[in-house]
C-alpha positions in Angstrom: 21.0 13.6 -22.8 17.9 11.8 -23.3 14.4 12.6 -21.9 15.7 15.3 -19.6 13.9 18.9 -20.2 14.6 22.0 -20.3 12.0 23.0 -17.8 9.8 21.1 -15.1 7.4 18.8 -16.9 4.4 20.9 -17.8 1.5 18.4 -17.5 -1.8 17.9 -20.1 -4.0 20.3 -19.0 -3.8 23.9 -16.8 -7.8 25.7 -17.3 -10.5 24.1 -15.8 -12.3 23.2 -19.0 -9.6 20.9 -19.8 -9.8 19.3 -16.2 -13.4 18.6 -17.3 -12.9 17.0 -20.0 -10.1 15.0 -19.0 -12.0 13.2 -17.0 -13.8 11.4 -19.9 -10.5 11.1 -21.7 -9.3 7.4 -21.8 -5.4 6.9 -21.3 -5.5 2.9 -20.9 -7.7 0.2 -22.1 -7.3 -3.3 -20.8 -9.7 -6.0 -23.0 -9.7 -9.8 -22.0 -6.4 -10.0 -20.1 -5.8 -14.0 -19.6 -2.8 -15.1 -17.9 -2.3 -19.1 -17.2 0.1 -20.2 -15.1 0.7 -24.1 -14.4 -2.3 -25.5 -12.7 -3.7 -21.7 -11.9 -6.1 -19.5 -14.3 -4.2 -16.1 -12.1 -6.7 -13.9 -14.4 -9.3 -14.8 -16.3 -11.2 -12.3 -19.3 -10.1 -9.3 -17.3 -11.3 -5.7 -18.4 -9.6 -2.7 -16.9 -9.8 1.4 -18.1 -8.0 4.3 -16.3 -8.8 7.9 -17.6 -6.6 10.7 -17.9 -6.3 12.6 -14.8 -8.2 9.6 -12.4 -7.4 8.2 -9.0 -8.2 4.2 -9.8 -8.2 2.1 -7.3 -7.3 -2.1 -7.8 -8.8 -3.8 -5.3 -9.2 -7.8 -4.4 -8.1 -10.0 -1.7 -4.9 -11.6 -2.3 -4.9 -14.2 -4.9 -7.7 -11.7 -6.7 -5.2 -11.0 -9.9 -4.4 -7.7 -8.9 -0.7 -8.0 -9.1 -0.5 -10.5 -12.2 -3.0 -7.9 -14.1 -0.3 -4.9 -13.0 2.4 -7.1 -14.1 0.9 -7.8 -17.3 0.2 -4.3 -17.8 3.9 -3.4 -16.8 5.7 -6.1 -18.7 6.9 -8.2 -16.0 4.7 -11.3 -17.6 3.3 -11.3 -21.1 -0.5 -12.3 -21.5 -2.1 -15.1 -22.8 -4.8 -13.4 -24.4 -6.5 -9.9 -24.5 -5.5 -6.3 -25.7 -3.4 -3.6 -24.1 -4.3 0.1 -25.6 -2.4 3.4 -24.5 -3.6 6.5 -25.6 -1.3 8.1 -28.1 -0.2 4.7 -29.8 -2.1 3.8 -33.0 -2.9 -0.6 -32.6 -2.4 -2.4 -29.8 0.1 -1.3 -27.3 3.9 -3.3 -28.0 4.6 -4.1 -24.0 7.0 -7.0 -24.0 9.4 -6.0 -21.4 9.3 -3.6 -18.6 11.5 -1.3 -20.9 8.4 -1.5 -23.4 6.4 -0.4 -20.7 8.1 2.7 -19.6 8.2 3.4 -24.0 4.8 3.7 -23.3 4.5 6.0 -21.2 3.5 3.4 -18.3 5.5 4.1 -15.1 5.7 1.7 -11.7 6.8 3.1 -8.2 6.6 -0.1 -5.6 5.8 -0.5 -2.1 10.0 -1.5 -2.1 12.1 1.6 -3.1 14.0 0.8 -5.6 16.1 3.5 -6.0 20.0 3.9 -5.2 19.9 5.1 -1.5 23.4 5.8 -1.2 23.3 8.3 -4.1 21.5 12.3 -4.3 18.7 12.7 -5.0 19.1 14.1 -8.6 21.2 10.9 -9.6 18.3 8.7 -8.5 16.4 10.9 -10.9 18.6 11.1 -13.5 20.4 7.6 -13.6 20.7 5.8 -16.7 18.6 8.4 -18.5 21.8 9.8 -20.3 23.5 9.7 -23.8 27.0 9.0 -23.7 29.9 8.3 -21.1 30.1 12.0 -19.9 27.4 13.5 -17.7 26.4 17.4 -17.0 25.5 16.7 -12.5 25.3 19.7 -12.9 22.6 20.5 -15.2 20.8 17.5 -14.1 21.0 18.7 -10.3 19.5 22.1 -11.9 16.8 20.0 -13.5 15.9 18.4 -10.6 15.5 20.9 -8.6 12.9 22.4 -10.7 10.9 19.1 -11.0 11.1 18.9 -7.1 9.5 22.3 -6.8 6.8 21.7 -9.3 5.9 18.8 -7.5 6.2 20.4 -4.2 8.4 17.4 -3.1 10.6 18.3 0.4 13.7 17.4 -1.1 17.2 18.6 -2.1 18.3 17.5 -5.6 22.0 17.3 -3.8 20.6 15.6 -0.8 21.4 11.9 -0.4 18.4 9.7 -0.9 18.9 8.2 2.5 18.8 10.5 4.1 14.9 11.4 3.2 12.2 9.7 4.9 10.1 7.1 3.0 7.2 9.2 2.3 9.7 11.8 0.2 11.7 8.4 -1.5 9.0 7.4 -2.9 8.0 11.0 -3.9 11.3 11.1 -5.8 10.5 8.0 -7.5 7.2 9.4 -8.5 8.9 12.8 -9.9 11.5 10.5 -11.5 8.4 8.8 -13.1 6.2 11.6 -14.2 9.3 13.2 -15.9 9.7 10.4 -18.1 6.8 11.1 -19.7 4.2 9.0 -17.7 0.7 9.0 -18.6 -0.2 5.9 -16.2 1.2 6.1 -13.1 1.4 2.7 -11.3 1.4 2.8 -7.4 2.0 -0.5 -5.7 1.2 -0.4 -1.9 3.1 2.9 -1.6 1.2 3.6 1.8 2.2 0.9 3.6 5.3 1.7 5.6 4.1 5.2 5.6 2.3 6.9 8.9 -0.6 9.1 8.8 1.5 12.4 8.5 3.2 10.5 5.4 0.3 9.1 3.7 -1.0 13.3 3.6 2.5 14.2 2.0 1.7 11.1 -0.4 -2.0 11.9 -1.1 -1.2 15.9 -2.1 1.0 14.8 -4.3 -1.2 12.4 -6.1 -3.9 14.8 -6.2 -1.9 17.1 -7.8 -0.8 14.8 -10.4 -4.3 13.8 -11.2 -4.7 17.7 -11.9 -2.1 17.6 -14.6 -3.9 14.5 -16.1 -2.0 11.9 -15.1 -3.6 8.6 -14.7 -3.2 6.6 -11.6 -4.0 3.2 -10.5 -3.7 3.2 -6.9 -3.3 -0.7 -5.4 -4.0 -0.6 -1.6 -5.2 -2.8 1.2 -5.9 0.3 3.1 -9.9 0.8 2.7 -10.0 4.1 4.5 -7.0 5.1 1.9 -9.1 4.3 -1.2 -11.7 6.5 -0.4 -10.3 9.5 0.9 -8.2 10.0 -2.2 -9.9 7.7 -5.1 -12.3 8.5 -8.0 -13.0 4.7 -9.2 -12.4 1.2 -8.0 -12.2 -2.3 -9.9 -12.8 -4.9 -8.0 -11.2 -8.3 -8.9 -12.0 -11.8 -7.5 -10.3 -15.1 -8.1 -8.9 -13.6 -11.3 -11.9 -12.2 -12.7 -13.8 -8.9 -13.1 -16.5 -8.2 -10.4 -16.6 -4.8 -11.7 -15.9 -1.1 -11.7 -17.7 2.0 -9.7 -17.5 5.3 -9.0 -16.4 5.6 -5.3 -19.4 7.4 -4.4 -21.6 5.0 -5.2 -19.7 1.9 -3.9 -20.2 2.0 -0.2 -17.6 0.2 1.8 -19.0 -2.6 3.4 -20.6 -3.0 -0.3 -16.7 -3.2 -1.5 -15.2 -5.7 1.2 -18.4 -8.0 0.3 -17.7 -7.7 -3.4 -14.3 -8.6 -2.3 -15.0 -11.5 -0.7 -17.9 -12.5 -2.5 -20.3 -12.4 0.6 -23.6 -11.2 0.5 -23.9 -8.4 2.5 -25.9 -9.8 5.6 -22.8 -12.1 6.2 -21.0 -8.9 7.5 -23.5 -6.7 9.2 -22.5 -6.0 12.5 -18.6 -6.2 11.3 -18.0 -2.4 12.2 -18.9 -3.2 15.6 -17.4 -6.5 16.7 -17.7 -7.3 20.2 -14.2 -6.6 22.5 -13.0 -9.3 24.6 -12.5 -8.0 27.7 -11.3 -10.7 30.2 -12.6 -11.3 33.7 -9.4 -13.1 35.0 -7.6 -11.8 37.1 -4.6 -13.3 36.9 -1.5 -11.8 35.9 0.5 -14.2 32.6 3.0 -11.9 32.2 4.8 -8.9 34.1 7.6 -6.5 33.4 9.0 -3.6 35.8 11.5 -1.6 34.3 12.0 -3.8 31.2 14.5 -2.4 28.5 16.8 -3.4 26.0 19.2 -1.9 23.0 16.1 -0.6 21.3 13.9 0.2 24.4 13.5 2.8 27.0 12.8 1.0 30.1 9.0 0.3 30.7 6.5 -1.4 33.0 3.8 -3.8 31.1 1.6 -6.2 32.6 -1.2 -8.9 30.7 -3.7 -10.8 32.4 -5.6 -14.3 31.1 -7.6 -14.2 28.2 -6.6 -10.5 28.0 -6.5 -8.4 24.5 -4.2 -5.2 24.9 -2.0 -3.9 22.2 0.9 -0.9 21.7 -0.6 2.4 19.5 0.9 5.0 18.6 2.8 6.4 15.0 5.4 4.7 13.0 8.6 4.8 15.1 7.0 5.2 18.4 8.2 2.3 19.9 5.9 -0.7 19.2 7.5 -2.6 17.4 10.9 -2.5 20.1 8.8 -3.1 23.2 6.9 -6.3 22.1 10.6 -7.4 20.9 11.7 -6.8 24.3 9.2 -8.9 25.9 10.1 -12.1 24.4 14.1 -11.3 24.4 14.5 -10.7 20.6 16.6 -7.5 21.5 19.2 -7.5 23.6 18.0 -6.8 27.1 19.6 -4.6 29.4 17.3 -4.2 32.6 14.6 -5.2 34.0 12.7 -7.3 36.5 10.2 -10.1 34.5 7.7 -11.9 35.9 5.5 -15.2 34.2 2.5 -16.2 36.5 3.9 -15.1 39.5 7.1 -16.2 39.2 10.6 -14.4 38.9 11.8 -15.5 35.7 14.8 -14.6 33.2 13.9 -13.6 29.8 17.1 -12.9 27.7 16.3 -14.5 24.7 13.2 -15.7 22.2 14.1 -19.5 23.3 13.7 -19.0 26.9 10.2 -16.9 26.2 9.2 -19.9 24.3 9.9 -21.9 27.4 7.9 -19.2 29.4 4.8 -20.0 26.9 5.5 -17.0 24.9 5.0 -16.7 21.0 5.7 -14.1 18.7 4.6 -13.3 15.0 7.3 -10.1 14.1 6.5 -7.4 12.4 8.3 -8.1 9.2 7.0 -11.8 8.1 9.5 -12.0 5.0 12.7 -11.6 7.1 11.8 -12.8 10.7 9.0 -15.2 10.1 8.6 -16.9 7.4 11.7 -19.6 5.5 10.7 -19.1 2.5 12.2 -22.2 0.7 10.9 -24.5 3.5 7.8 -26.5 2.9 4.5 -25.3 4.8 4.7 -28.1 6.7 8.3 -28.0 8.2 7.4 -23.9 8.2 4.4 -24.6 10.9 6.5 -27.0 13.0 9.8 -25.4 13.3 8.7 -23.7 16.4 7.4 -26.8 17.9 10.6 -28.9 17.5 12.9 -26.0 18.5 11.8 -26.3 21.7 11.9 -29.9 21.8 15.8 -29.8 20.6 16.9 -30.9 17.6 18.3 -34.0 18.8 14.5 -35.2 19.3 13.6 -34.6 16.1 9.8 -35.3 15.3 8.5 -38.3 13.3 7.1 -37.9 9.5 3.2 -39.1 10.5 3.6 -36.6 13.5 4.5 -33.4 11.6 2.3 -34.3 8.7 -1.0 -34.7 11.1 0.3 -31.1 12.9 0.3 -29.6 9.2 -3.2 -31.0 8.3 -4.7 -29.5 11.1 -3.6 -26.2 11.0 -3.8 -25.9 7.2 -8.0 -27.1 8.3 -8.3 -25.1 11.4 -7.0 -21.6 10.0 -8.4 -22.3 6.3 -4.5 -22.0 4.5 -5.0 -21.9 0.7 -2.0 -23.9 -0.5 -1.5 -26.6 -3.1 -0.1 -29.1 -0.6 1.4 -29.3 2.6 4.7 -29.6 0.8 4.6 -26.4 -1.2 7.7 -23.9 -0.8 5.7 -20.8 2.0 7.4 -18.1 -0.3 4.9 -18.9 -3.1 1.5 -18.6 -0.8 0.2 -15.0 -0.7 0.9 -12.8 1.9 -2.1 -13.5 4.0 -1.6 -17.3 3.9 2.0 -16.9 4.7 0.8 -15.4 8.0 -1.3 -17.7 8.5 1.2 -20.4 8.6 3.3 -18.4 11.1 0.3 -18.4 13.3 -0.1 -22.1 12.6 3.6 -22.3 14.4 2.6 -20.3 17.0 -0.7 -22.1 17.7 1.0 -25.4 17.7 2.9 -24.8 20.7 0.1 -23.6 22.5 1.3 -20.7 24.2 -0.3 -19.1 27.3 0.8 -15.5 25.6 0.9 -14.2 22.1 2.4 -11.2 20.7 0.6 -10.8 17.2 3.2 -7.6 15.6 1.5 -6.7 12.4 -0.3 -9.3 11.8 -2.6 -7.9 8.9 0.0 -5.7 7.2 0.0 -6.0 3.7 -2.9 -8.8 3.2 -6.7 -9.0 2.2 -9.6 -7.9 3.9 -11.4 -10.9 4.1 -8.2 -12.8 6.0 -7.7 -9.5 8.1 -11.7 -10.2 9.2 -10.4 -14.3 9.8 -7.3 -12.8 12.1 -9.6 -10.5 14.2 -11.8 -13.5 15.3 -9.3 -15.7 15.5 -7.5 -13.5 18.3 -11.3 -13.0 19.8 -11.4 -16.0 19.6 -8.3 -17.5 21.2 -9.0 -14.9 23.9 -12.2 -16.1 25.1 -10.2 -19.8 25.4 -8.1 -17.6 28.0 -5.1 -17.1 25.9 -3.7 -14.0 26.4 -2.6 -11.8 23.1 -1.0 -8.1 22.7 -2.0 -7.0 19.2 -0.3 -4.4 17.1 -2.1 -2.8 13.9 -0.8 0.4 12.1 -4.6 1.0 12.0 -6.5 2.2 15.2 -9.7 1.3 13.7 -8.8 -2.7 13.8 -7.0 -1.8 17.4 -10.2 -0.5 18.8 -12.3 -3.7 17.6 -9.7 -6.6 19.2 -7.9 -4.9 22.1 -9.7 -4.1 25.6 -6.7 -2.2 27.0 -4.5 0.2 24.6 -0.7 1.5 25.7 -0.7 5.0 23.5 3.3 5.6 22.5 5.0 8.6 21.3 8.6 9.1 20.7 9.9 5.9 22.4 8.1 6.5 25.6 4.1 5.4 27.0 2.4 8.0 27.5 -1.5 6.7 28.1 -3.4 4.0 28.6 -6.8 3.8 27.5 -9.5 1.0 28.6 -13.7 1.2 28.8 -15.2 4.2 27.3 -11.9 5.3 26.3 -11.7 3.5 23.9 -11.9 5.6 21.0 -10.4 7.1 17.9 -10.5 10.6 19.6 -8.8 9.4 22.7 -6.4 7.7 20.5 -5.2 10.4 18.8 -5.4 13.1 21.4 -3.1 11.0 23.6 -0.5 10.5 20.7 -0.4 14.1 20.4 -0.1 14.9 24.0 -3.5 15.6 25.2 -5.0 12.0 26.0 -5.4 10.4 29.8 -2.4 9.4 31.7 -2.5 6.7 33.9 0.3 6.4 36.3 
């Protein structure tokens, strides 16, 4: 049976003299890296060095070359021009093919699991790693279970992968990795789906890996992430090298205007944008006793020009409640009411009617059609509710699609490029395009900066300031409360399905935040 030990995987170095030196010991040297793709330079002269036992983090807005450069390094595309070195292989490293890759000692674990759910966890680890048709579970099962305890993962080798929460999948994946031999240790957005209690499972474990000498490059949008577990960042822009830095001398409003290529005077006063807090005082939008198949019921009111948003941890409800609100869940109670006026919400066309938009949480599946054009992706909205029987003229939908593309700054070749090649951040840009074009009096943002650069996270923020102070009313969600706290004048704190605060004014805080999540905060009734 190939690769598979007879004992857990006993890692580089164990005295503290060797933890010293390892980190001056280079694993991976990147030199040049070119990669050309029709009409697009996606990296250009790229340098890149990870050293044994490091925490690197790969930073850049989308578009920066940060997942081309991991791809190149991984196999997925071959380079153009430039020199891949691993440490332990005399000459230039052979990395055709992802295969080649893992040869190397080069392991990947994505933001997407992609291990077999439906199978234990010691298949997962163990699955095509064997010699022959006839496999020892058993022995691999025993195996497992040792590599599990040396990592201190909270799994069962005989457990079924499903049945562990994300956090411990992807830790599998990572013991799967490091007991193939790794010496650079790839993660991909592996934070992203993750809450706070998760992300600390996550972090231990990387830290402990970084004690055995692994090398890991660490590729996150999550600034707070990168420097609470990091050692070194590069910093890529527009396919190129801005540079690299020890995190302790790279402050972070330094890194997002590296990122973005700003000076730093363009963002002063960025950690303290201004709230919107409305002075209307009329009521857009009013539920008593709302629920549906994935909702408790629950009482939720918005007023004109209004900023208030849902908080609380992954699984908390969120997510469902906004989805109740404009009738994407199956409603089963409830009293709704849309300036004033009894109305009946049971579905997302007849909250359109009602002047209700919604970006969901999840762009790839409920937002975006990927094969569509930008163009008809911005107007689909628009001509659903104007039925498909009056179907918009050519001129018309161009002209919408040139004005949106302008107004919200969407990088795309044309307006009749396919949305699933844009990056993430312009892809949400187009689905607030859709939005915007029907010019809603409400607007449920879910997630609307999951996943994308920091530079169009800043462009979202002032864009919902913004669309509040032209008396729009918008309920914002964010997995982080720092963003919450800069857009939203009124917060609805959620645990375990159910509201349990509300927070306005002085508030307003971190503190608050999290002491009401946990059952401590102020209740209003």
């Amino acid at each position: 049976m190939e690769n598979i030990r007879d004992e857990a995987p006993r890692l580089f170095y164990d005295t503290t003299e060797g933890a010293a030196r390892m980190q001056n010991d280079v694993v991976l040297t990147m030199r040049g890296i070119s990669k050309l793709f029709p009409g697009t330079r996606a990296l250009d002269n790229v340098d890149f060095t990870l050293r044994r036992g490091e925490i690197h983090a790969l930073m850049g807005e989308n578009g920066a070359g940060k997942s081309t450069l991991i791809k190149v390094l991984t196999g997925v595309y071959g380079k153009d021009a430039g020199s891949i070195h691993i440490e332990g292989i005399e000459g230039e490293a052979p990395i055709h093919s992802p295969q080649d890759a893992q040869n190397a000692g080069i392991s990947t674990v994505y933001q997407e699991i992609t291990l077999c759910p439906n199978l234990t966890v010691a298949e997962n680890m163990f699955i095509g790693r064997t010699d022959g048709a006839i496999v020892n579970w058993k022995d691999c099962e025993k195996k497992a279970t040792a590599i599990l305890e040396s990592l201190n993962i909270p799994a069962r080798a005989k457990q079924e992968l499903s049945s562990c929460s994300l956090a411990v999948q992807q830790m599998v994946a990572i013991g799967r990795a490091v007991d193939m031999n790794c010496k650079v240790l790839v993660l991909d957005e592996p934070t992203s789906s993750l809450d706070e209690q998760e992300v600390s499972m996550l972090f231990k474990l990387m830290r402990d890996l970084k004690s055995r000498g692994v090398g890991i490059v660490f590729v996150t949008h999550f600034l707070e992430q990168v420097y609470e577990v990091s050692d070194r960042i590069t910093v890529l822009r527009n396919g190129k090298l801005v540079g690299e830095y020890p995190v302790a001398e790279l402050p972070q409003l330094e890194l997002v205007a590296k990122m973005m290529g700003k000076d730093l005077n363009d963002l002063e006063g960025l950690e303290k944008a201004d709230r919107h807090t409305s002075a209307a005082t009329e009521t857009v939008y009013e539920a008593e006793g709302l629920s549906s198949t994935a909702r408790r019921p629950f009482d939720f009111r918005i007023r004109r020009g209004e900023v208030n948003g849902f908080t609380g941890l992954l699984g908390s409800g969120r997510s469902e409640s906004v989805r109740a609100i404009f009738g994407a869940d199956r409603i089963t109670g409830g009293k709704v009411r849309v300036r004033g006026k009894a109305v009946k919400i049971t579905n997302p066309h007849e909250a359109m009617k009602h002047g209700i938009g919604y970006l969901p949480e999840d762009r790839k599946r409920d937002g975006i059609i990927a094969d569509l054009s930008v163009r008809d992706n911005i107007i689909l909205a628009l001509q659903v509710m104007r039925g498909f029987f009056r179907p918009m003229k050519r001129s018309e939908m161009e002209a919408f699609a040139d004005e949106y593309i302008k107004e919200l700054n969407i990088k795309t070749a044309s307006q009749n490029t396919p949305v699933g090649s844009l990056s993430g951040g312009n892809q949400q840009k187009v689905i607030l395009a859709r939005w915007l074009l029907t010019h809603p009096d409400y607007l449920i943002l879910d997630e609307p900066t999951r996943g994308i650069d920091v530079g169009t996270k800043l462009e979202i923020q002032r864009l919902v300031l913004k669309l509040a102070e032209e008396n729009m009313s918008v309920t914002f969600i964010s997995s982080e409360i720092e963003e919450m706290l800069r857009t939203c004048s009124r917060l609805i704190v959620m645990r375990d399905g159910n509201t349990v605060g509300e927070l306005t004014g002085d508030e307003l805080t971190q503190a608050h935040v999290m002491e009401t999540i946990a059952g401590g905060g102020v209740q209003h009734g």
